[in-house]
PDB file of N, CA, C and O in Angstrom:
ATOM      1  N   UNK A   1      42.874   0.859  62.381  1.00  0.00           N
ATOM      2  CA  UNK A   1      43.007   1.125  60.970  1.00  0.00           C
ATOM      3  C   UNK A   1      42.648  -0.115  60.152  1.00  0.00           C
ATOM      4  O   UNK A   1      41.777  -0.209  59.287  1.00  0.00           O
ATOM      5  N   UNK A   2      43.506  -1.058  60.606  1.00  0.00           N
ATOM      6  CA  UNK A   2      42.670  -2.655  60.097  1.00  0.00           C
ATOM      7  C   UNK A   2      41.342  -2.643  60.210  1.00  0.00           C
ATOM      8  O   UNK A   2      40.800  -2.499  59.114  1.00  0.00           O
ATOM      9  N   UNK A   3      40.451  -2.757  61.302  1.00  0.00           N
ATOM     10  CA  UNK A   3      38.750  -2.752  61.146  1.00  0.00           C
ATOM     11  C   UNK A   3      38.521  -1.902  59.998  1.00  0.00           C
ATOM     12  O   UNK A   3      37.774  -2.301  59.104  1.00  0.00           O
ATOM     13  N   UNK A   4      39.256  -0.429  59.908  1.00  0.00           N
ATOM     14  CA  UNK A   4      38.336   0.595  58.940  1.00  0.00           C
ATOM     15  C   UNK A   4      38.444  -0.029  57.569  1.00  0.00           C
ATOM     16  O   UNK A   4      37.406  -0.143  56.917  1.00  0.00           O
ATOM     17  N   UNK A   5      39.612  -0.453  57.054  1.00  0.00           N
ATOM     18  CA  UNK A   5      39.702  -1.118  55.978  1.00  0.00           C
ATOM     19  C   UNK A   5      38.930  -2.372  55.554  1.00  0.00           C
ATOM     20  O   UNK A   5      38.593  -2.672  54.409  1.00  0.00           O
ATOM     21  N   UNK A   6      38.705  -3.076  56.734  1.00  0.00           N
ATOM     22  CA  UNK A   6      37.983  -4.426  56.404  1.00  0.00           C
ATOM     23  C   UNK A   6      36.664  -4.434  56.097  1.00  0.00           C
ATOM     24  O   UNK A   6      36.005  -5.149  55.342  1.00  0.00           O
ATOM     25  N   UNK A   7      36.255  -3.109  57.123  1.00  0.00           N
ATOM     26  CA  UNK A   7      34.866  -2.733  57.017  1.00  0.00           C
ATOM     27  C   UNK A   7      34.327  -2.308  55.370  1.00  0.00           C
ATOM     28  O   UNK A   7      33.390  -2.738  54.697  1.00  0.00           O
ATOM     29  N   UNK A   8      35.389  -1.264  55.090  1.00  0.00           N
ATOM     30  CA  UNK A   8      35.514  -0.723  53.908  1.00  0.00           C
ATOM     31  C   UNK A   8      35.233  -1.373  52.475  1.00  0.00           C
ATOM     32  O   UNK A   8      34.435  -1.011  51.611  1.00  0.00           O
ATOM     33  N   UNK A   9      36.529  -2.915  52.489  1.00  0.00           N
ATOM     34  CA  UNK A   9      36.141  -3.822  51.931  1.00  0.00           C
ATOM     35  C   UNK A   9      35.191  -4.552  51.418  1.00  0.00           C
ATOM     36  O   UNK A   9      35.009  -4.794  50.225  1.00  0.00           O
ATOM     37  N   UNK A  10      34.563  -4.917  52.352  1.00  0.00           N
ATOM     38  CA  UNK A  10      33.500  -5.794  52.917  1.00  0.00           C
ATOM     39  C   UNK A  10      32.206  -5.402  52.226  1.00  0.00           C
ATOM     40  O   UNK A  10      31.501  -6.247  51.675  1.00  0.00           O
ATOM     41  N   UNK A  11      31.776  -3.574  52.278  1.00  0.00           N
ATOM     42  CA  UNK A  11      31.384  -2.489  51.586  1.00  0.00           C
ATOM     43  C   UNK A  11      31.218  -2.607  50.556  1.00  0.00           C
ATOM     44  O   UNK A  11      30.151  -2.716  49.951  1.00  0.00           O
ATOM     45  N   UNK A  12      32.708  -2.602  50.028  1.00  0.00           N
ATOM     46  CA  UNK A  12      32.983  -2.568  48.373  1.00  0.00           C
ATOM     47  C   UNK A  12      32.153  -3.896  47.804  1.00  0.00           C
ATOM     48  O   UNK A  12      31.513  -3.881  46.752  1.00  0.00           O
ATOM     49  N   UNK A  13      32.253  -4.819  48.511  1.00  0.00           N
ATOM     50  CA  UNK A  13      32.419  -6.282  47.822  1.00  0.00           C
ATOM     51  C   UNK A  13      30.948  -6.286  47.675  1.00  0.00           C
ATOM     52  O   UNK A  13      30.513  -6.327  46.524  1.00  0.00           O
ATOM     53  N   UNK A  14      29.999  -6.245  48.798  1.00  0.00           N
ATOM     54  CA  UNK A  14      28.782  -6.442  49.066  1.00  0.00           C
ATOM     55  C   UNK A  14      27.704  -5.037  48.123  1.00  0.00           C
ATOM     56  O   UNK A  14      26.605  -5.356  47.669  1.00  0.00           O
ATOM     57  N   UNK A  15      28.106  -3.934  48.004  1.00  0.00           N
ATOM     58  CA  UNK A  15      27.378  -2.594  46.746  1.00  0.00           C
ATOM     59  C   UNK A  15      26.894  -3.799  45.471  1.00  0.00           C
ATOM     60  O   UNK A  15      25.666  -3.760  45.405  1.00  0.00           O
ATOM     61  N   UNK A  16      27.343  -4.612  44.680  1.00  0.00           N
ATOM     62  CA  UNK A  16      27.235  -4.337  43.358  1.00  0.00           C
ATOM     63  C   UNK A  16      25.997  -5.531  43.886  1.00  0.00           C
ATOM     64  O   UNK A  16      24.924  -5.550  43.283  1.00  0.00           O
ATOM     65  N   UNK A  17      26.274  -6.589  45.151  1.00  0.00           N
ATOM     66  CA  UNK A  17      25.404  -7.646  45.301  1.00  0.00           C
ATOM     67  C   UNK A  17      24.010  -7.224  45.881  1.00  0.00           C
ATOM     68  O   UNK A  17      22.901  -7.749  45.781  1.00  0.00           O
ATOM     69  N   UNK A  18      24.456  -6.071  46.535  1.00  0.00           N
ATOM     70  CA  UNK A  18      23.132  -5.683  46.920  1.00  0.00           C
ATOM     71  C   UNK A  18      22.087  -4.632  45.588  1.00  0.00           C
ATOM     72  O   UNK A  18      20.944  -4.440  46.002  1.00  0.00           O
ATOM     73  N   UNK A  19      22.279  -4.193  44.598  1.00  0.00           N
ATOM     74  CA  UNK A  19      22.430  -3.263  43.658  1.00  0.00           C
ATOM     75  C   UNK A  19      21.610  -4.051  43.090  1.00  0.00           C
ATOM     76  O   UNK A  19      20.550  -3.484  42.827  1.00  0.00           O
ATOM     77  N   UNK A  20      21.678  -5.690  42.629  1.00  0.00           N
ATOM     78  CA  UNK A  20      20.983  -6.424  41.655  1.00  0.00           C
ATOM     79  C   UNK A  20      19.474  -6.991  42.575  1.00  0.00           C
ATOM     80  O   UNK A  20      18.677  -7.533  41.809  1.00  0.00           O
ATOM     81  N   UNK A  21      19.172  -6.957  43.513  1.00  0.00           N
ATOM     82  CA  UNK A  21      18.150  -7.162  44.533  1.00  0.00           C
ATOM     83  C   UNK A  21      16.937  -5.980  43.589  1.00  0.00           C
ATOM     84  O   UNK A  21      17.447  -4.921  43.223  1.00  0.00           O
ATOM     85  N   UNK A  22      15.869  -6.136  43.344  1.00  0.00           N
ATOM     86  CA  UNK A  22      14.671  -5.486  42.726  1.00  0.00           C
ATOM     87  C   UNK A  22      13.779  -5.178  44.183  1.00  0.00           C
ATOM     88  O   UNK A  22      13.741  -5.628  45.328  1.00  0.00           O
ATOM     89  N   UNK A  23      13.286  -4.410  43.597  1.00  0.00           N
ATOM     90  CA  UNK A  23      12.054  -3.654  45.313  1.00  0.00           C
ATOM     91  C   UNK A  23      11.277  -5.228  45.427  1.00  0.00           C
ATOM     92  O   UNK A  23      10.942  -5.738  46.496  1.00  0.00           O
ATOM     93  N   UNK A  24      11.107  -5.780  44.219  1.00  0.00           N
ATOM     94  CA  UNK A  24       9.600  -6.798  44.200  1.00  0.00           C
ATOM     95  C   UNK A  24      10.446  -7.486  45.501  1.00  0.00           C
ATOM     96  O   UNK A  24       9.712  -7.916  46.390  1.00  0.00           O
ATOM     97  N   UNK A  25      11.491  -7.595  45.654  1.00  0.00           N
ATOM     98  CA  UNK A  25      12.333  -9.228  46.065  1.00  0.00           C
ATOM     99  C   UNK A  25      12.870  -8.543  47.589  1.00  0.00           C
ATOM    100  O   UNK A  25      13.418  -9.326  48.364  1.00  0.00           O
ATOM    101  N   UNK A  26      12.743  -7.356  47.934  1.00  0.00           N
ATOM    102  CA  UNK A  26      13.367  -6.589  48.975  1.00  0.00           C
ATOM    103  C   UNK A  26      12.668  -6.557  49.979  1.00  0.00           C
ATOM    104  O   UNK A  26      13.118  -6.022  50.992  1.00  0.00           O
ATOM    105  N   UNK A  27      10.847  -7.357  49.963  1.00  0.00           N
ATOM    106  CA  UNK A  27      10.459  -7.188  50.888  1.00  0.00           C
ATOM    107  C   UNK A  27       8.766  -6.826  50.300  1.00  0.00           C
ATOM    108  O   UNK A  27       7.710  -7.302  50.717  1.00  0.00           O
ATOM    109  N   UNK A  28       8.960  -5.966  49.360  1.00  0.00           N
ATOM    110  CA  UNK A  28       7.643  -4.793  48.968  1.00  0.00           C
ATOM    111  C   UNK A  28       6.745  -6.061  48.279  1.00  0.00           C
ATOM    112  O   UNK A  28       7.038  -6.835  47.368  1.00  0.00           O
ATOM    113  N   UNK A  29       5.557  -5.936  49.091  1.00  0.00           N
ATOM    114  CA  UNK A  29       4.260  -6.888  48.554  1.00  0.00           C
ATOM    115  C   UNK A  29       4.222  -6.704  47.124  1.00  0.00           C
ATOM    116  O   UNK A  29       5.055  -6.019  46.531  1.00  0.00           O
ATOM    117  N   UNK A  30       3.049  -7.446  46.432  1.00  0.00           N
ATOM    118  CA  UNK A  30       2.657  -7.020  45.041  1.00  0.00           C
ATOM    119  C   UNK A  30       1.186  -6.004  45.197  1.00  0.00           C
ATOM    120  O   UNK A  30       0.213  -5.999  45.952  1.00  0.00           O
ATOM    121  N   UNK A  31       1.648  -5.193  44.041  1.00  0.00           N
ATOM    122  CA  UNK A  31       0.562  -4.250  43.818  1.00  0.00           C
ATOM    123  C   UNK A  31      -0.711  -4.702  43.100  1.00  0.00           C
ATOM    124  O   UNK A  31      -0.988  -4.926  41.921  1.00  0.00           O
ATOM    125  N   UNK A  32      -1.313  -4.745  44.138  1.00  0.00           N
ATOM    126  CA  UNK A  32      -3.133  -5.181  43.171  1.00  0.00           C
ATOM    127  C   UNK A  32      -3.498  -3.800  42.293  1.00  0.00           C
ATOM    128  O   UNK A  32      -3.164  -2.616  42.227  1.00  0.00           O
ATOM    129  N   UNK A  33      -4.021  -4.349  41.933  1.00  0.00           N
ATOM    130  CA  UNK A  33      -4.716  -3.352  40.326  1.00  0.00           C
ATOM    131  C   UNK A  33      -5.926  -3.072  40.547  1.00  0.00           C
ATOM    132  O   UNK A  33      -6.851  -3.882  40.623  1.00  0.00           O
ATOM    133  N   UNK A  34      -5.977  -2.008  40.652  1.00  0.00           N
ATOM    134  CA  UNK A  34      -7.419  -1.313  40.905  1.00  0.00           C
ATOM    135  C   UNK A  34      -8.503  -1.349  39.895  1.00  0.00           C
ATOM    136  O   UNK A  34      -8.341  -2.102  38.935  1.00  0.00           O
ATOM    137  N   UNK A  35      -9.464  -0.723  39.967  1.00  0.00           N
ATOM    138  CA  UNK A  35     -10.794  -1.433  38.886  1.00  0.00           C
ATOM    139  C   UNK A  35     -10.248  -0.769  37.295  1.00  0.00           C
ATOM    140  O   UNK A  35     -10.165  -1.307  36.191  1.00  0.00           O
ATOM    141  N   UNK A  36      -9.893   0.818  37.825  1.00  0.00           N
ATOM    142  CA  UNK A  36      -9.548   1.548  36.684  1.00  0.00           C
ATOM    143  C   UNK A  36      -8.185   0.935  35.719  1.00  0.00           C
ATOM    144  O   UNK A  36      -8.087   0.931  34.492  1.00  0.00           O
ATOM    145  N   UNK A  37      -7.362   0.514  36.584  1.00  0.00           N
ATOM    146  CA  UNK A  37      -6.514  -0.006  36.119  1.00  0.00           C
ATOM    147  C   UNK A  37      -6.811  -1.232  35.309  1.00  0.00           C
ATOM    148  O   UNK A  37      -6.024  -1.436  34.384  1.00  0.00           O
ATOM    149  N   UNK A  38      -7.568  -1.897  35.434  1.00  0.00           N
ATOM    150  CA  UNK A  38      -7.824  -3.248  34.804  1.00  0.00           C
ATOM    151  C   UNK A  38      -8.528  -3.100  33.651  1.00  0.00           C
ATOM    152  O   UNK A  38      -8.383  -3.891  32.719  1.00  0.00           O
ATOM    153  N   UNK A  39      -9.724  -1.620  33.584  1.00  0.00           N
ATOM    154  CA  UNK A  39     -10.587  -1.895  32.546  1.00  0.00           C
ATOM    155  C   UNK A  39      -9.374  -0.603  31.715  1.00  0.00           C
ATOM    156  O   UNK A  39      -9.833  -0.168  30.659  1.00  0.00           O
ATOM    157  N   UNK A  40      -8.171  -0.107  32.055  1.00  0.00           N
ATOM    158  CA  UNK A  40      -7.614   0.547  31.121  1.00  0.00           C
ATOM    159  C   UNK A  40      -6.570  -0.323  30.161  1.00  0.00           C
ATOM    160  O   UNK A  40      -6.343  -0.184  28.959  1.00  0.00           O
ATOM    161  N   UNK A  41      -5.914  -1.441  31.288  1.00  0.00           N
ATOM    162  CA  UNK A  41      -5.429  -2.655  30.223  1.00  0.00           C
ATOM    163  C   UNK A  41      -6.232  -3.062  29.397  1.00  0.00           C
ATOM    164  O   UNK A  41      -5.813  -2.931  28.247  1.00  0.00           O
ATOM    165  N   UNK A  42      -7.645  -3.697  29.517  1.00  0.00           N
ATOM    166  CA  UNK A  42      -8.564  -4.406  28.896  1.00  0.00           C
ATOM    167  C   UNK A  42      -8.360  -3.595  27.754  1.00  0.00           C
ATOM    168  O   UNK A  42      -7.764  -4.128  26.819  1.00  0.00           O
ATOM    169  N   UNK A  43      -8.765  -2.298  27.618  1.00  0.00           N
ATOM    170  CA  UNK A  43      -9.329  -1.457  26.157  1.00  0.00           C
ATOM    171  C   UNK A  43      -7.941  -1.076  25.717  1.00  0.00           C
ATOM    172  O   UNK A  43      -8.008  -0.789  24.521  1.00  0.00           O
ATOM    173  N   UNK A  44      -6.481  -0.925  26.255  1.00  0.00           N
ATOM    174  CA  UNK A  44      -5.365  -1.360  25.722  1.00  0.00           C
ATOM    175  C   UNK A  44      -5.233  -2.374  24.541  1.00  0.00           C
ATOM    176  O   UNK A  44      -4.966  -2.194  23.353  1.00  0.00           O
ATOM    177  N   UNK A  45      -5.567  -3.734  25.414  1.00  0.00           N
ATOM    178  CA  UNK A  45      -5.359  -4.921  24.774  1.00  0.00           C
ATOM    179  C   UNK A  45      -6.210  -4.780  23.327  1.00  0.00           C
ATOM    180  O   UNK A  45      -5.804  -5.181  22.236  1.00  0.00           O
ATOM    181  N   UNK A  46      -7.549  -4.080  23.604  1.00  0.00           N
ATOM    182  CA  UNK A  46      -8.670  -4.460  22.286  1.00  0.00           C
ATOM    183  C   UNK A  46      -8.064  -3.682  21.668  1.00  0.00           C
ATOM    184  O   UNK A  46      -8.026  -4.132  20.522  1.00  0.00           O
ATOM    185  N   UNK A  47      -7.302  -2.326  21.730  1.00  0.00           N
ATOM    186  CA  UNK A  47      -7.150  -1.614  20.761  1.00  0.00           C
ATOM    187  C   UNK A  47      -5.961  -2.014  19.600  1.00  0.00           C
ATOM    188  O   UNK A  47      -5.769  -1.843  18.396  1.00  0.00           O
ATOM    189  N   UNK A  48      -5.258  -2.697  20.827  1.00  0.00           N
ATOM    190  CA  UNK A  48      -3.596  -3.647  19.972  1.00  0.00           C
ATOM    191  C   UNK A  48      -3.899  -4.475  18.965  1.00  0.00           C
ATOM    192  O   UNK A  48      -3.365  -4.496  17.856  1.00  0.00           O
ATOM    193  N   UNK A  49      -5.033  -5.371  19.490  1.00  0.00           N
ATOM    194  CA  UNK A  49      -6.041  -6.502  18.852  1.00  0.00           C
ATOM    195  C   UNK A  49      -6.649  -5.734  17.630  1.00  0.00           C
ATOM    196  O   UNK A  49      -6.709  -6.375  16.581  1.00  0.00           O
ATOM    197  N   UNK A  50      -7.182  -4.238  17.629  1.00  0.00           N
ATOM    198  CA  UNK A  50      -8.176  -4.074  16.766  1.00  0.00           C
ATOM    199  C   UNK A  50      -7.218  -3.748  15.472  1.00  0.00           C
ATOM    200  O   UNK A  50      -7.426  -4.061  14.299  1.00  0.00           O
ATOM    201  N   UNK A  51      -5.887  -2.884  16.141  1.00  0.00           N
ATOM    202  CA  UNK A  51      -4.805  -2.756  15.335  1.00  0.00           C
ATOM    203  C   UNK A  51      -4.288  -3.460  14.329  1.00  0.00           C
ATOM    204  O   UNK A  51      -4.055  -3.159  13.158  1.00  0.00           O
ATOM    205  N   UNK A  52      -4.107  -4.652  15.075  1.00  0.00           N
ATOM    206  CA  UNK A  52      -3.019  -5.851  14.423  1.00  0.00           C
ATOM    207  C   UNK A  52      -4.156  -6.268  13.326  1.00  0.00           C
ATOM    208  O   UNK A  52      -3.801  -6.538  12.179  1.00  0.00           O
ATOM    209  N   UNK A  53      -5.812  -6.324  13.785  1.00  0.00           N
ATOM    210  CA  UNK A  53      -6.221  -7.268  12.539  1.00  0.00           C
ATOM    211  C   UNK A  53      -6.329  -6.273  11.235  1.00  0.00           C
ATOM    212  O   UNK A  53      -6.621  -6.741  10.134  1.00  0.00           O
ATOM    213  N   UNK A  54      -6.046  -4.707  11.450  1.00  0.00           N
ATOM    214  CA  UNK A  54      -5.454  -4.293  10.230  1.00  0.00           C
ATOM    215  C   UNK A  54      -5.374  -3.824   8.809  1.00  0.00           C
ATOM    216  O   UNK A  54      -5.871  -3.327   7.798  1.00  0.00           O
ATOM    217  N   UNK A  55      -3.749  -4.680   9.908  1.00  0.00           N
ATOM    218  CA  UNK A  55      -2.548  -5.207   8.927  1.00  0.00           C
ATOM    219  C   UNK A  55      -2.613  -6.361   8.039  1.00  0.00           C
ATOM    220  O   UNK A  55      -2.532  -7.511   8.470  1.00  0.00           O
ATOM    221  N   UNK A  56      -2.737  -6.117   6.993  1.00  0.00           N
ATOM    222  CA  UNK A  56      -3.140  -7.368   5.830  1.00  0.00           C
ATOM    223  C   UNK A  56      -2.278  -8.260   6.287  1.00  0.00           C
ATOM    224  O   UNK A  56      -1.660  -8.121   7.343  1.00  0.00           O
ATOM    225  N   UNK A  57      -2.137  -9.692   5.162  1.00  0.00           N
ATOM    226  CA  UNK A  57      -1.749 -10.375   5.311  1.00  0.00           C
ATOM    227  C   UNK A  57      -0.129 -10.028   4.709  1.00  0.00           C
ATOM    228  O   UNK A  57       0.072  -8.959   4.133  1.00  0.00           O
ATOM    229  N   UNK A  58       1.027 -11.076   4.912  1.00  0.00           N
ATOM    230  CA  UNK A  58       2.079 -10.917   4.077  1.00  0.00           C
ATOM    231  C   UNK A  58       1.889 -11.202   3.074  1.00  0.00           C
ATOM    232  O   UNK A  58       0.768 -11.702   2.986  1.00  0.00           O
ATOM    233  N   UNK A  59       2.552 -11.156   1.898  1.00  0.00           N
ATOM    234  CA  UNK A  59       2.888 -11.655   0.461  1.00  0.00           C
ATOM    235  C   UNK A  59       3.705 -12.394   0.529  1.00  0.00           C
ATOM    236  O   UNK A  59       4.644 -12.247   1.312  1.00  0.00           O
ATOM    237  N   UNK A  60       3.563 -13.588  -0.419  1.00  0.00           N
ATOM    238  CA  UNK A  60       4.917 -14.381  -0.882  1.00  0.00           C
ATOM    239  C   UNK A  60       6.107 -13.448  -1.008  1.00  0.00           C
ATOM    240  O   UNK A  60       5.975 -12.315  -1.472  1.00  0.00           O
ATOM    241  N   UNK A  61       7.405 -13.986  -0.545  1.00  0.00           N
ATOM    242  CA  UNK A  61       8.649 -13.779  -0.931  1.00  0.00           C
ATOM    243  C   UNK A  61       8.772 -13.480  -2.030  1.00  0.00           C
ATOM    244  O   UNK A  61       8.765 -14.440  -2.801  1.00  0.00           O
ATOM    245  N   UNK A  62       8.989 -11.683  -2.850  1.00  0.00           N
ATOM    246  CA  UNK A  62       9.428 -11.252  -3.766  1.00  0.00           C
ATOM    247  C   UNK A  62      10.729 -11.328  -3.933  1.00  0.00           C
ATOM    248  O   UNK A  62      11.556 -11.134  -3.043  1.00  0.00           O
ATOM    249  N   UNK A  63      11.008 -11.667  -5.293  1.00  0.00           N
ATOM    250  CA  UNK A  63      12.868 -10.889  -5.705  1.00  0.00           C
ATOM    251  C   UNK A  63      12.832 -10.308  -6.286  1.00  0.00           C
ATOM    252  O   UNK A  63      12.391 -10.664  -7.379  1.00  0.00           O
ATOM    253  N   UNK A  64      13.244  -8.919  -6.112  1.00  0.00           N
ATOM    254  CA  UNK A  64      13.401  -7.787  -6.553  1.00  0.00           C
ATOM    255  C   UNK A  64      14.287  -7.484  -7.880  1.00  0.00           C
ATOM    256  O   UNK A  64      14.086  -6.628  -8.741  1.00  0.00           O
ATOM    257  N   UNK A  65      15.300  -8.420  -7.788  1.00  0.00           N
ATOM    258  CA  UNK A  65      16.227  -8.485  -8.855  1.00  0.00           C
ATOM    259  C   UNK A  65      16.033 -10.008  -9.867  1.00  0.00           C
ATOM    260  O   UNK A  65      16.828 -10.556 -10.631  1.00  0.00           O
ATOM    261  N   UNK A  66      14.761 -10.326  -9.508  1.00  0.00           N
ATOM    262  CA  UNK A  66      14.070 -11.645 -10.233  1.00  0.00           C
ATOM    263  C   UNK A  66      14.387 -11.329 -12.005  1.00  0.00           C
ATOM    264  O   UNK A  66      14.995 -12.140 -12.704  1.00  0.00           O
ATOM    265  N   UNK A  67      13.953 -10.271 -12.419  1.00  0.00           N
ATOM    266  CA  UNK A  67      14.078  -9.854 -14.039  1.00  0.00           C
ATOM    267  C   UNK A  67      15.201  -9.907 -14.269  1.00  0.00           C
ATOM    268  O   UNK A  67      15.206 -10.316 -15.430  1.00  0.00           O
ATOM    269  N   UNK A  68      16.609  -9.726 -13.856  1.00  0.00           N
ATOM    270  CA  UNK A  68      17.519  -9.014 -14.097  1.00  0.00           C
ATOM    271  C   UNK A  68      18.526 -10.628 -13.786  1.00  0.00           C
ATOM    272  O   UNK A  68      19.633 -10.583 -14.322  1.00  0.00           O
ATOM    273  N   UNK A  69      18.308 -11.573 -13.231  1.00  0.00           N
ATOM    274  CA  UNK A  69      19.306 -12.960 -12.807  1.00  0.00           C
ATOM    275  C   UNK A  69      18.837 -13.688 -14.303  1.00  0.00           C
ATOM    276  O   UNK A  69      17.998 -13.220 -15.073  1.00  0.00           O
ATOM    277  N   UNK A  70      19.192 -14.271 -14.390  1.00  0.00           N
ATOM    278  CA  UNK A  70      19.191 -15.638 -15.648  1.00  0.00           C
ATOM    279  C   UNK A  70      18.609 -16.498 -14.824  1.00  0.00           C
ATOM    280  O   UNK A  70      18.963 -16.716 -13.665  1.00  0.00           O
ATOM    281  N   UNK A  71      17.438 -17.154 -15.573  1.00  0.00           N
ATOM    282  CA  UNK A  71      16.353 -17.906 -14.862  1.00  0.00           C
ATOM    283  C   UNK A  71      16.388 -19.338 -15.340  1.00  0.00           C
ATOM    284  O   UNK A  71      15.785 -20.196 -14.695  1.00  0.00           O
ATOM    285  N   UNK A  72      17.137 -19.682 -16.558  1.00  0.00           N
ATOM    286  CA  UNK A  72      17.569 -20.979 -16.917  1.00  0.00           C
ATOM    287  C   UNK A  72      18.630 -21.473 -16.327  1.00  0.00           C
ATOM    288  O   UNK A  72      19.609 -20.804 -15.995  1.00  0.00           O
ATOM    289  N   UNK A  73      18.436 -23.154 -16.099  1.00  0.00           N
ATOM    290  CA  UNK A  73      19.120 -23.526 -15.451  1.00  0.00           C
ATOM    291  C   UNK A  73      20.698 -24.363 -15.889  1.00  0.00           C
ATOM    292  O   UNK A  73      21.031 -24.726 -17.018  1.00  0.00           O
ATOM    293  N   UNK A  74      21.061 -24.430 -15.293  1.00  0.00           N
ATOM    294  CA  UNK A  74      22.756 -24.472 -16.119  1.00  0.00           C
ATOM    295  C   UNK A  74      23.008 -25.951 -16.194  1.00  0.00           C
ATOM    296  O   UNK A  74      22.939 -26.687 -15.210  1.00  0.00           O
ATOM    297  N   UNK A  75      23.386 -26.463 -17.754  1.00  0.00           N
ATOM    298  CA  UNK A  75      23.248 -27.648 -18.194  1.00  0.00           C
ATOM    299  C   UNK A  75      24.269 -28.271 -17.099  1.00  0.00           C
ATOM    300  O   UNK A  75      25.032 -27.500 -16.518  1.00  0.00           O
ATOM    301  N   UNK A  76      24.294 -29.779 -16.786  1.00  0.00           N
ATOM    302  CA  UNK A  76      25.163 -30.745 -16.066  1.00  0.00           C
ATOM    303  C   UNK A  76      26.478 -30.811 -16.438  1.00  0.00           C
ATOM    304  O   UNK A  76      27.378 -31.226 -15.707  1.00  0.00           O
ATOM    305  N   UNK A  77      26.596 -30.456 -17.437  1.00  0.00           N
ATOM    306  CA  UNK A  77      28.223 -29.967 -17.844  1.00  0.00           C
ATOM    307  C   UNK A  77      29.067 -29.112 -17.600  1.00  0.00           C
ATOM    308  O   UNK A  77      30.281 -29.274 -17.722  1.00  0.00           O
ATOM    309  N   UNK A  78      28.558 -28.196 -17.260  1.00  0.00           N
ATOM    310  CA  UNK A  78      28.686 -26.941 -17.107  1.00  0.00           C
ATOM    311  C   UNK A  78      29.385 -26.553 -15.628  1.00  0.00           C
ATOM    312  O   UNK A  78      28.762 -26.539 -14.566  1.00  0.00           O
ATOM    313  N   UNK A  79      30.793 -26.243 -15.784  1.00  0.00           N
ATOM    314  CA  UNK A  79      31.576 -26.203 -14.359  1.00  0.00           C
ATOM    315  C   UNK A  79      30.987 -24.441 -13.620  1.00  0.00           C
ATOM    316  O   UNK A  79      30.924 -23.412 -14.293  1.00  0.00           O
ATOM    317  N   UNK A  80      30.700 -24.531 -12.415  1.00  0.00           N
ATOM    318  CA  UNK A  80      29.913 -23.533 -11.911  1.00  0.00           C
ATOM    319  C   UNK A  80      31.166 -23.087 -11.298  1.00  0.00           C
ATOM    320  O   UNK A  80      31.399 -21.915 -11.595  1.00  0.00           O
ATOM    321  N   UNK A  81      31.884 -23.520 -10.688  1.00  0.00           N
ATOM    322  CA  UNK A  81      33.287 -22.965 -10.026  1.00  0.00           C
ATOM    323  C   UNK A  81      34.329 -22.287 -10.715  1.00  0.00           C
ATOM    324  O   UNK A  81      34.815 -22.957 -11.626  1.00  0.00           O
ATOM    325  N   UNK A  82      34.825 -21.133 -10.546  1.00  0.00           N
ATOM    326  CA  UNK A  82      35.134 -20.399 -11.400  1.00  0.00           C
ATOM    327  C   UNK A  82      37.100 -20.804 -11.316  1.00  0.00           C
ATOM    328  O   UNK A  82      37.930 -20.697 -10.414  1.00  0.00           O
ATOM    329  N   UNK A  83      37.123 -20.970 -11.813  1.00  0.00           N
ATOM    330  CA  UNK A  83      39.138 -21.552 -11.973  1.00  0.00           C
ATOM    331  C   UNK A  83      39.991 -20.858 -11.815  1.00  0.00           C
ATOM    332  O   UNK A  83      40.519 -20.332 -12.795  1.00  0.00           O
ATOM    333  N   UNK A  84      40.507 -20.562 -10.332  1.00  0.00           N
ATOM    334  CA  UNK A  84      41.961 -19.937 -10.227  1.00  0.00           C
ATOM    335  C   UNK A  84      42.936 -20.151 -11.027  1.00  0.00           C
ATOM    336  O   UNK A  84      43.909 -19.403 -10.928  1.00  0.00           O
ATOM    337  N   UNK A  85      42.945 -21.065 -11.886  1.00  0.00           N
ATOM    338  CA  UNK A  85      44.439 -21.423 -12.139  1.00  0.00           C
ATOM    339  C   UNK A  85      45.320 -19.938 -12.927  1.00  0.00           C
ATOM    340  O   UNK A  85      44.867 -18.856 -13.300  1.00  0.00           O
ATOM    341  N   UNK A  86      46.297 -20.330 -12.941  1.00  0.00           N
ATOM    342  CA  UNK A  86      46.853 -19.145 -13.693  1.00  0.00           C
ATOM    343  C   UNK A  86      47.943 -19.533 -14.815  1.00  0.00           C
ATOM    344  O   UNK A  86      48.469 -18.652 -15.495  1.00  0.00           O
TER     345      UNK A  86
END
């Protein structure tokens, strides 16, 4: 009954370590890429490429609420912290 348990254990402990092991790392060679495969990435890639050039450029940083803030700046006198006191 002791062996079955230890065995059991042993089981438990070793599942989650063996679980994180990938096929690449288990033994299984790497897969070469066949001709089709290569010229279907290639025209992938150009099409991502042809995509991206597009997309214009960005714009400067708009503020949306730019009209609507007070755009003058607040004289040196002028306490910006608003006063708890009571």
């Amino acid at each position: 009954m002791r062996n079955i348990l230890l065995v059991l254990a042993i089981a438990v402990i070793a599942t989650p370590g063996y679980a994180q092991i990938s096929p690449n790392m288990a033994g299984g060679g790497a897969k070469l890429k066949t001709d089709v495969e290569v010229r279907q990435e290639q025209e992938r890639e150009a099409g991502y490429k042809a995509g991206i050039s597009k997309i214009p450029d960005a714009k400067g940083k708009t503020d949306p609420w730019g009209g609507v803030r007070n755009t003058s700046t607040p004289t040196p006198g002028q306490n910006q912290s608003r006063s708890n006191a009571k």
